[in-house]
SEMARDREN-743990 format. One line per field, with one value per residue (C-alpha): x, y, z; residue number from 1. Coordinates in nm, 4 decimals. Layout:
% SEMARDREN-743990
c1 = (X / ...) $
c2 = (Y / ...) $
c3 = (Z / ...) $
seq = (NUM / ...) $
% end
This chain:
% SEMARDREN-743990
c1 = (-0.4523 / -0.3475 / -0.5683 / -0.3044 / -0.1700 / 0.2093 / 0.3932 / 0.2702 / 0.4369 / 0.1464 / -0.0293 / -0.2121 / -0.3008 / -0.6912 / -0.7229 / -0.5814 / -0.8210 / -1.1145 / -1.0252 / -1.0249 / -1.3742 / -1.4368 / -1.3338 / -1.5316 / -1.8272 / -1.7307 / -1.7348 / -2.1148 / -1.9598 / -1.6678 / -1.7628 / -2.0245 / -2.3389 / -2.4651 / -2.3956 / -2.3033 / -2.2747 / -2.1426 / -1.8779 / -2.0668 / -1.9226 / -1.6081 / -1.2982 / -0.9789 / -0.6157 / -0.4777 / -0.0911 / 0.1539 / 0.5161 / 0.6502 / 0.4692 / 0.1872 / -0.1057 / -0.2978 / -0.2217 / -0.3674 / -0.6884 / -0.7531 / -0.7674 / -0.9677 / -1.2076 / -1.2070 / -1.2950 / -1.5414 / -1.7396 / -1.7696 / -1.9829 / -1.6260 / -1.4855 / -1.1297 / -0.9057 / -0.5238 / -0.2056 / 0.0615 / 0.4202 / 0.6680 / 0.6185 / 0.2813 / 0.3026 / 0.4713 / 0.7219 / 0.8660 / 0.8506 / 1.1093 / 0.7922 / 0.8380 / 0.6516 / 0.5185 / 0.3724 / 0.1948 / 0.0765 / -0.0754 / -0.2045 / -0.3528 / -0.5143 / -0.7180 / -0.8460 / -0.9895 / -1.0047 / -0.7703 / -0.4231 / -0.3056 / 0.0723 / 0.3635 / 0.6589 / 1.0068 / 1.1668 / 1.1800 / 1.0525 / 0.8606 / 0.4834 / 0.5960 / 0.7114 / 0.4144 / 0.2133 / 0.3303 / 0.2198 / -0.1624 / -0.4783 / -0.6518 / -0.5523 / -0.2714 / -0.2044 / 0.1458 / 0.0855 / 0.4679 / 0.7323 / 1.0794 / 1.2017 / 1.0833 / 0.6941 / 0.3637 / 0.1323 / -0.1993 / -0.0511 / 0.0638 / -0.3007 / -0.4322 / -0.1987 / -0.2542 / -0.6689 / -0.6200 / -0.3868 / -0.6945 / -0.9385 / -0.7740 / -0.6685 / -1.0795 / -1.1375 / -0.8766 / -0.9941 / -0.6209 / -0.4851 / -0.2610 / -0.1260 / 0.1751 / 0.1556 / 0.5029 / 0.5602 / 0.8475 / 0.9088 / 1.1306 / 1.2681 / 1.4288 / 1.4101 / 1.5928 / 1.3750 / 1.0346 / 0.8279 / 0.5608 / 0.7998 / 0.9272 / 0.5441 / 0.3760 / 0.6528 / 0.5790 / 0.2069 / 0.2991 / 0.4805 / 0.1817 / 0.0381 / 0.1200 / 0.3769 / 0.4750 / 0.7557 / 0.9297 / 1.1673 / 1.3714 / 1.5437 / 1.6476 / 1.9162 / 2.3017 / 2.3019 / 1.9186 / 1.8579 / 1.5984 / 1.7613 / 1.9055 / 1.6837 / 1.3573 / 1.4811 / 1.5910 / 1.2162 / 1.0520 / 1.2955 / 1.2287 / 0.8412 / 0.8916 / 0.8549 / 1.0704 / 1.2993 / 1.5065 / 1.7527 / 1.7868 / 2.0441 / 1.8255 / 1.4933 / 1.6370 / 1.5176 / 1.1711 / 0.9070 / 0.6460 / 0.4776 / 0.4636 / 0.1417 / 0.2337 / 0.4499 / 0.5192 / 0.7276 / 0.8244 / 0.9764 / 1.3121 / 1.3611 / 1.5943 / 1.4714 / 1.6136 / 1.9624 / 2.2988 / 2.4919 / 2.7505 / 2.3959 / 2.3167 / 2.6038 / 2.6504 / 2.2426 / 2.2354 / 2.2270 / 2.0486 / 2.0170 / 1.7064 / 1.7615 / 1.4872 / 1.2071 / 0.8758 / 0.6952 / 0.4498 / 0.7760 / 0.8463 / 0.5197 / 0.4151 / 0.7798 / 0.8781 / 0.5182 / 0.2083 / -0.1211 / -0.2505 / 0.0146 / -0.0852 / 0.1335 / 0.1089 / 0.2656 / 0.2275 / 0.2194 / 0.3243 / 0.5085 / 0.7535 / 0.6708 / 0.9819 / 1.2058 / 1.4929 / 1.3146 / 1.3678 / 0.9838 / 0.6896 / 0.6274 / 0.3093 / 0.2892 / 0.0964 / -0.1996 / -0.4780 / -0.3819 / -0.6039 / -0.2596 / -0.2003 / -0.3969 / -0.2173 / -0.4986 / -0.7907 / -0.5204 / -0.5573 / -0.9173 / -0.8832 / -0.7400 / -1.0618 / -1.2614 / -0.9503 / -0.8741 / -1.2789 / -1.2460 / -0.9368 / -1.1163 / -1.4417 / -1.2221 / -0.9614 / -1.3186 / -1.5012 / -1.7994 / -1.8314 / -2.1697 / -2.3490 / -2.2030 / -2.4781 / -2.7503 / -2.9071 / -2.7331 / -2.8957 / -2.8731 / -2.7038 / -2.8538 / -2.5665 / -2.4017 / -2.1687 / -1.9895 / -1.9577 / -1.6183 / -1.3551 / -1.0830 / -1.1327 / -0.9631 / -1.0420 / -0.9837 / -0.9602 / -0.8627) $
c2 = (-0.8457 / -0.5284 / -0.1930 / -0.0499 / -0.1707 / -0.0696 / -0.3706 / -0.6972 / -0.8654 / -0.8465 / -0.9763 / -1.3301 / -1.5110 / -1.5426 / -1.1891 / -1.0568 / -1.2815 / -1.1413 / -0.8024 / -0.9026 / -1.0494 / -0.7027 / -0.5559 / -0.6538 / -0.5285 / -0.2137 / -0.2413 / -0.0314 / 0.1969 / 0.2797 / 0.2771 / 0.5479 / 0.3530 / 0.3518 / 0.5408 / 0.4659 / 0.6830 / 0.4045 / 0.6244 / 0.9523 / 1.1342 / 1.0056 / 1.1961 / 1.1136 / 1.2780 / 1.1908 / 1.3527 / 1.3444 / 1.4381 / 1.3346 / 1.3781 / 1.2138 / 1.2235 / 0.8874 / 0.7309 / 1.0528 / 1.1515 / 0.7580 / 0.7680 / 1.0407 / 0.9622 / 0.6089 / 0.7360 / 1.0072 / 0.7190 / 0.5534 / 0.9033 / 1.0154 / 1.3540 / 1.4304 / 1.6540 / 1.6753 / 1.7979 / 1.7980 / 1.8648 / 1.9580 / 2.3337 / 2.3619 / 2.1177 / 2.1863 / 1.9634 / 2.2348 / 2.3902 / 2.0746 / 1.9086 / 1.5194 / 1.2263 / 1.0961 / 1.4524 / 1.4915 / 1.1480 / 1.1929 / 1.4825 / 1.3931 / 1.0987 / 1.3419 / 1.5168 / 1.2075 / 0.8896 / 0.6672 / 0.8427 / 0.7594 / 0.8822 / 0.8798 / 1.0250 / 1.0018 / 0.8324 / 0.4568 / 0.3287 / 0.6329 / 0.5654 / 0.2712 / 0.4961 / 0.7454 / 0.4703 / 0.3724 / 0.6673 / 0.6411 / 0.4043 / 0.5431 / 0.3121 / 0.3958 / 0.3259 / 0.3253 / 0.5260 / 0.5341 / 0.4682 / 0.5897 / 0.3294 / 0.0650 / -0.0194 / 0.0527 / -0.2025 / -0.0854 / -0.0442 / -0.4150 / -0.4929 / -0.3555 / -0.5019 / -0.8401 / -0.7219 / -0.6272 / -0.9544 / -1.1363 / -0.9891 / -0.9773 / -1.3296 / -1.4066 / -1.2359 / -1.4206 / -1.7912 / -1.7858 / -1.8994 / -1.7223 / -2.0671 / -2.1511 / -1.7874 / -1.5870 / -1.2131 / -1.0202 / -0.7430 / -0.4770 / -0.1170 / -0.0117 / -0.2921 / -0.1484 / 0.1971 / 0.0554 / 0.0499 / -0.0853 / -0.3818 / -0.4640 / -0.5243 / -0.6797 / -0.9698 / -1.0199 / -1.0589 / -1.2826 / -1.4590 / -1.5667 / -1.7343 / -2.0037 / -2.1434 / -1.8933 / -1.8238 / -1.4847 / -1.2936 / -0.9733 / -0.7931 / -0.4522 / -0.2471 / -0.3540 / -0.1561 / -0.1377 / -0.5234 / -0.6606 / -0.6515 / -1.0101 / -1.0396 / -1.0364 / -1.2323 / -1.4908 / -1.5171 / -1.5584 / -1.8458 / -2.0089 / -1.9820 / -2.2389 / -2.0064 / -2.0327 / -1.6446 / -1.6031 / -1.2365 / -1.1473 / -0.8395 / -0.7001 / -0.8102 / -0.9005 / -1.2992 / -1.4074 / -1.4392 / -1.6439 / -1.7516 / -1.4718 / -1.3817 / -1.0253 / -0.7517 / -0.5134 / -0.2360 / 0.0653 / 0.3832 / 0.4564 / 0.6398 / 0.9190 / 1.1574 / 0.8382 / 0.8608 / 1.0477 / 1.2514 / 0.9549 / 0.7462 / 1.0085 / 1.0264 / 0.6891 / 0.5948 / 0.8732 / 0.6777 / 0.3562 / 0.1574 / 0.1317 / -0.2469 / -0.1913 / -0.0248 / -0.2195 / -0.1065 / -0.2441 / -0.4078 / -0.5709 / -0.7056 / -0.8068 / -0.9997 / -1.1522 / -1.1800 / -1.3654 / -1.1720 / -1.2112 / -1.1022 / -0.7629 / -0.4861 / -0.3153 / -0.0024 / 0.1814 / 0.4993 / 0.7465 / 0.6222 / 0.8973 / 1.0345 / 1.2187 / 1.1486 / 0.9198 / 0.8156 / 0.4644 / 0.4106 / 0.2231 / 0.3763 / 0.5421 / 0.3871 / 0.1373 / 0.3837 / 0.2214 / -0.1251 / -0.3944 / -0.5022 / -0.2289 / -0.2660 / 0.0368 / 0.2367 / -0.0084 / -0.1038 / 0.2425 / 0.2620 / -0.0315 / 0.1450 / 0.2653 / -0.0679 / -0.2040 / 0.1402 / 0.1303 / -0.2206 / -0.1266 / 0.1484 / -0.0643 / -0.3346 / -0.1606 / 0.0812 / -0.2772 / -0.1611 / -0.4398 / -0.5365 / -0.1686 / -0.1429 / -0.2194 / -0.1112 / 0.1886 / 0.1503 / 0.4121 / 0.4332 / 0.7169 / 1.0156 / 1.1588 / 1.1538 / 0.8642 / 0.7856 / 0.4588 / 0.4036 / 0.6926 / 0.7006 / 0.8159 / 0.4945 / 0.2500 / -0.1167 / -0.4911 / -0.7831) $
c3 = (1.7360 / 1.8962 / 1.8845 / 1.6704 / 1.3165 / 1.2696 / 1.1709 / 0.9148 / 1.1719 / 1.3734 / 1.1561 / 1.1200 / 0.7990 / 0.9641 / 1.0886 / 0.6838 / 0.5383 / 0.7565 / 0.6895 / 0.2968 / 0.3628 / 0.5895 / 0.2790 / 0.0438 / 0.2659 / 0.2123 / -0.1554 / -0.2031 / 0.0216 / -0.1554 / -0.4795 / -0.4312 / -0.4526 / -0.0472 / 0.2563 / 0.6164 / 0.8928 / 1.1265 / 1.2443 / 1.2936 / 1.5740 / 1.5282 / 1.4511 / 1.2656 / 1.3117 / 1.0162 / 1.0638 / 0.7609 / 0.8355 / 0.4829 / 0.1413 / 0.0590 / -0.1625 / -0.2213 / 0.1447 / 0.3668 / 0.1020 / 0.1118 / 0.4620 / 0.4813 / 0.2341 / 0.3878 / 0.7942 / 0.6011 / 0.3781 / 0.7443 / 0.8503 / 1.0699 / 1.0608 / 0.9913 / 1.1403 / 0.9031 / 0.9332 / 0.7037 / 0.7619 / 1.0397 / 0.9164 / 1.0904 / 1.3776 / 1.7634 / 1.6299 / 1.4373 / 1.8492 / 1.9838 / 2.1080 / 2.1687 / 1.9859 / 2.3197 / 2.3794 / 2.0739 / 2.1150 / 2.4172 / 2.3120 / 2.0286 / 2.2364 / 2.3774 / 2.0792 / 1.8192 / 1.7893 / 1.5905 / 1.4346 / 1.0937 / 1.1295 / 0.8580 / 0.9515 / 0.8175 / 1.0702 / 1.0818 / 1.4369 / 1.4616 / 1.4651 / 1.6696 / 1.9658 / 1.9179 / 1.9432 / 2.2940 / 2.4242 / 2.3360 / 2.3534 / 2.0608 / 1.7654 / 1.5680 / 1.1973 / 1.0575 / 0.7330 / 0.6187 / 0.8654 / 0.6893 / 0.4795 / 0.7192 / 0.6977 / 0.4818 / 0.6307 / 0.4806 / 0.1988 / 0.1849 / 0.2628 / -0.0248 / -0.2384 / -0.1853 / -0.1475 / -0.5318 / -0.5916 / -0.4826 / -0.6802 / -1.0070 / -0.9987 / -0.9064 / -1.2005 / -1.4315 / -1.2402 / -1.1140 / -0.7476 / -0.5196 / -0.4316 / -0.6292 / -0.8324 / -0.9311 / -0.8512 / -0.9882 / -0.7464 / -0.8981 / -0.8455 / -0.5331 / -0.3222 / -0.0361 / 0.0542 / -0.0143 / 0.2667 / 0.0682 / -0.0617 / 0.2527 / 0.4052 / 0.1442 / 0.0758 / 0.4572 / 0.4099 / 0.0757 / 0.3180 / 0.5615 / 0.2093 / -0.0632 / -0.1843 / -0.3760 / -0.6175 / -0.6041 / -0.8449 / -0.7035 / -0.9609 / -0.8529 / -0.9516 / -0.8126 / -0.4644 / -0.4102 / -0.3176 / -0.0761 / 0.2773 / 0.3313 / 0.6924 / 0.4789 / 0.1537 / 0.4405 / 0.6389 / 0.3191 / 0.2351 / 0.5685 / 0.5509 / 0.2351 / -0.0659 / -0.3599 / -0.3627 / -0.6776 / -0.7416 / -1.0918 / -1.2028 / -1.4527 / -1.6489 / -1.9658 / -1.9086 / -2.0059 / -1.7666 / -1.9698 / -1.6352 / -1.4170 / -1.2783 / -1.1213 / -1.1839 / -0.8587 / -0.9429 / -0.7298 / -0.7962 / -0.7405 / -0.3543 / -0.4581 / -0.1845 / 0.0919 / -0.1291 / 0.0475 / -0.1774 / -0.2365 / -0.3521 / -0.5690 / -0.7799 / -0.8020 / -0.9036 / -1.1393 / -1.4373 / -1.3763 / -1.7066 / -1.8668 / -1.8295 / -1.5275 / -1.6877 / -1.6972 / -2.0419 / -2.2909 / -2.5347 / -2.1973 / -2.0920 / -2.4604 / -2.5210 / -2.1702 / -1.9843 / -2.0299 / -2.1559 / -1.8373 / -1.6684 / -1.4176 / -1.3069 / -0.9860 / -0.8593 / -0.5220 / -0.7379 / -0.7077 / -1.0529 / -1.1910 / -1.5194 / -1.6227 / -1.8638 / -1.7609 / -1.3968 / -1.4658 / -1.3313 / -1.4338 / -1.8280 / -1.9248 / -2.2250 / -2.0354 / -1.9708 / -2.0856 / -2.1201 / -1.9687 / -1.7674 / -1.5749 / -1.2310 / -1.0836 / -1.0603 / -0.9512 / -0.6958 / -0.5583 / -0.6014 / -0.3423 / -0.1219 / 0.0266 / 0.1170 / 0.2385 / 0.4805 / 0.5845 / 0.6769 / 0.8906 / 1.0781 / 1.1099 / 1.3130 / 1.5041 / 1.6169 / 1.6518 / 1.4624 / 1.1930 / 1.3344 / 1.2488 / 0.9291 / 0.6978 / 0.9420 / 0.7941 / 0.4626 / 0.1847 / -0.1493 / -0.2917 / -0.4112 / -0.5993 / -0.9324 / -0.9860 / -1.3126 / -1.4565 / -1.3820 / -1.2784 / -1.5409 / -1.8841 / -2.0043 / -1.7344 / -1.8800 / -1.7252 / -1.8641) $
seq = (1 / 2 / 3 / 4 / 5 / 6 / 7 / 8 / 9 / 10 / 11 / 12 / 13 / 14 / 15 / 16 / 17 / 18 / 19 / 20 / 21 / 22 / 23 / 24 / 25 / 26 / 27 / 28 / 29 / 30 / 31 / 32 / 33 / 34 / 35 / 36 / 37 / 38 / 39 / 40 / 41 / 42 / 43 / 44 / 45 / 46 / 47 / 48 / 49 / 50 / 51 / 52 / 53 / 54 / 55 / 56 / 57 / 58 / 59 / 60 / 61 / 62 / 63 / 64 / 65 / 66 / 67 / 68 / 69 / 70 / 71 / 72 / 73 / 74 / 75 / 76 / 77 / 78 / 79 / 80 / 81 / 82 / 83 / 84 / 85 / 86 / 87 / 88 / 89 / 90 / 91 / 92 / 93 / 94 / 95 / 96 / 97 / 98 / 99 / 100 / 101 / 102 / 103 / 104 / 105 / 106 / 107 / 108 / 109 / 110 / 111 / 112 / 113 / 114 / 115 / 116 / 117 / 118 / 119 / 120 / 121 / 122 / 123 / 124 / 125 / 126 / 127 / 128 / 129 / 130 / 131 / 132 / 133 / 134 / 135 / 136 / 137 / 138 / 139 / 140 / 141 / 142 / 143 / 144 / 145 / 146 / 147 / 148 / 149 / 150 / 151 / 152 / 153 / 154 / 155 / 156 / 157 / 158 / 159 / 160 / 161 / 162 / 163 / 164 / 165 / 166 / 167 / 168 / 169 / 170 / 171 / 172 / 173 / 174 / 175 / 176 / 177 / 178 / 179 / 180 / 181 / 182 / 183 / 184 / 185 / 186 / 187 / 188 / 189 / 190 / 191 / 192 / 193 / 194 / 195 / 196 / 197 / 198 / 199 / 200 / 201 / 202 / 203 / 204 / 205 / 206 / 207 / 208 / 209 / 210 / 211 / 212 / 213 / 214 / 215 / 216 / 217 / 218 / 219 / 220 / 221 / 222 / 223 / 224 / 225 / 226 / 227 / 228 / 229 / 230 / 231 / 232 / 233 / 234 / 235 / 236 / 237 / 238 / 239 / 240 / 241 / 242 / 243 / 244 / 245 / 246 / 247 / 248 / 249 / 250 / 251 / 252 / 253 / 254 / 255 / 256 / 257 / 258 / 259 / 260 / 261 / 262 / 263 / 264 / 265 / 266 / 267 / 268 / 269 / 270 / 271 / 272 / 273 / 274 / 275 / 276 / 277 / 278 / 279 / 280 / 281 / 282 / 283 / 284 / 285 / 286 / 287 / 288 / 289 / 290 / 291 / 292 / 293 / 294 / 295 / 296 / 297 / 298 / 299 / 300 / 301 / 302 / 303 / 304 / 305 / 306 / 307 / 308 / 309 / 310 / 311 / 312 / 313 / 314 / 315 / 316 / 317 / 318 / 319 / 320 / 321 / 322 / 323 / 324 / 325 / 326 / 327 / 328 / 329 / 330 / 331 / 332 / 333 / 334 / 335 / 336 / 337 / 338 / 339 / 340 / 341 / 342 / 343) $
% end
């Protein structure tokens, strides 16, 4: 395993499952109910050159739950990049200032070539439209637990993966780590123009899972186990994209009617949020909030073991973690969301 993690192609089945087991150490930790300062002294540069909200706070909650400091940056607006400096500069740089990076940056290839300048690991927050590797992690981290808790197998399960298939990052990762698992069976239904790229629908294939493409979701899907949808990337579109996606049919919206007359009732839907709530955004519909279903948000809450148990191994301190564990001495609520519900 390298000291940096910027690809799932790096990745082995063994090392994910040990970071899923790494993960659910962290579980007390996250959820609020002990403490570790296993990471005191350390310091994060957590530097986000395209929007973000869940991915840099979870890594920064994450690296602070571990007792490390972080030090962010948002934006080309504030950063010498703005100045014409160079990604191996700031790199190195940076290299000399903390610890271990978390970078997302526009770009595809990106964190990739900052990375070669550097020692300190790296973490490929968001690369573009090409990868989203923790974010994969996660993913399949909450796959796994929900199906524990339903007495279901990832072995032989079906996942519908729909939305735009072609500028997810987080798409294009995690049906590389499904890949490293199974056999699986895999539906792609995306709308015309916004297909999985041929080079990934074709390694999946030839890893001995079962890949199906669907133009829209008007078929029933009485068996399928999980529902991954992701929002439409209209900010990756060129003008000519624009005009031409500007009224996708509704024929791709995941809702309750769907769920309750083409899925299973124990059928779960996952979404790397953020979802788009706006009329006519074609995205994963709220009026799924508070149905047992929807995982979205304790797949986010996951984020945070799963981002702890990355730092604890690329900083090899997996040994110290629960040394010196506390109890809390804070408030913590039962659960976080005012509607929180599970199957």
């Amino acid at each position: 395993m390298s000291s940096h993690l910027l690809s799932v192609d790096s990745l082995s089945r063994d090392y994910v499952e040990h970071l899923m087991q790494l993960a659910d150490r962290m579980e007390p930790f996250a959820q609020r109910r002990q403490v570790t300062r296993v990471l005191e002294g350390a310091v994060l540069g957590n530097l986000f050159f395209e929007a973000s909200t869940r991915t840099r706070i979870s890594f920064h909650a994450a690296f602070s739950r571990l007792g490390g400091s972080v030090c962010d940056t948002t934006g080309f607006t504030f950063s010498s990049m703005a100045k014409g400096e160079s990604l191996y500069d700031t790199s190195r740089v940076m290299g000399g200032y903390v610890d271990a990076v978390v970078l997302r940056h526009p770009d595809q290839g990106a964190v990739a070539e900052f990375a070669e300048a550097t020692q300190v690991p790296v973490i490929n927050g968001g690369d573009g439209p090409g990868e989203h590797p923790s974010q994969a992690l996660l993913d399949l981290y909450t796959i796994e637990k929900e199906f524990a808790r339903l007495g279901k197998r990832l072995e032989g399960a079906h996942l519908l993966l729909t939305g735009d298939l072609k500028h997810g990052r987080t798409v294009h990762s995690l049906i590389k780590l499904l890949s490293l698992f199974g056999p699986l069976r895999i539906t792609l239904v995306s709308p015309p123009g916004l297909e999985m790229p041929r080079h990934l629908i074709d390694l999946v294939a030839s890893r001995g899972h079962r890949v199906e493409q669907r133009e829209s979701l008007a078929n029933d899907f009485g068996d399928l186990d999980v529902i991954y949808t992701t929002r439409i990337q209209k900010e990756r579109f060129t003008d000519e994209m624009s005009e031409t996606f500007a009224g996708i049919s509704q024929d791709f919206i995941v809702d309750r009617a769907f769920l309750d007359k083409r899925c299973s009732p124990t059928t779960i839907v996952m979404h790397p949020l953020p979802r788009d709530s706006r009329p006519g955004a074609n995205d994963l519909n709220v009026d799924l909030n508070g149905d047992p279903r929807l995982a979205i948000f304790r797949q986010a809450d996951n984020g945070i073991p799963m981002r702890m148990a990355i730092f604890a191994n690329l900083l090899r301190v997996e040994e110290y973690i629960e040394r010196d564990a506390q109890d809390v001495r804070w408030f913590v609520p039962p659960s976080y969301g005012v509607d929180d519900r599970t199957l």
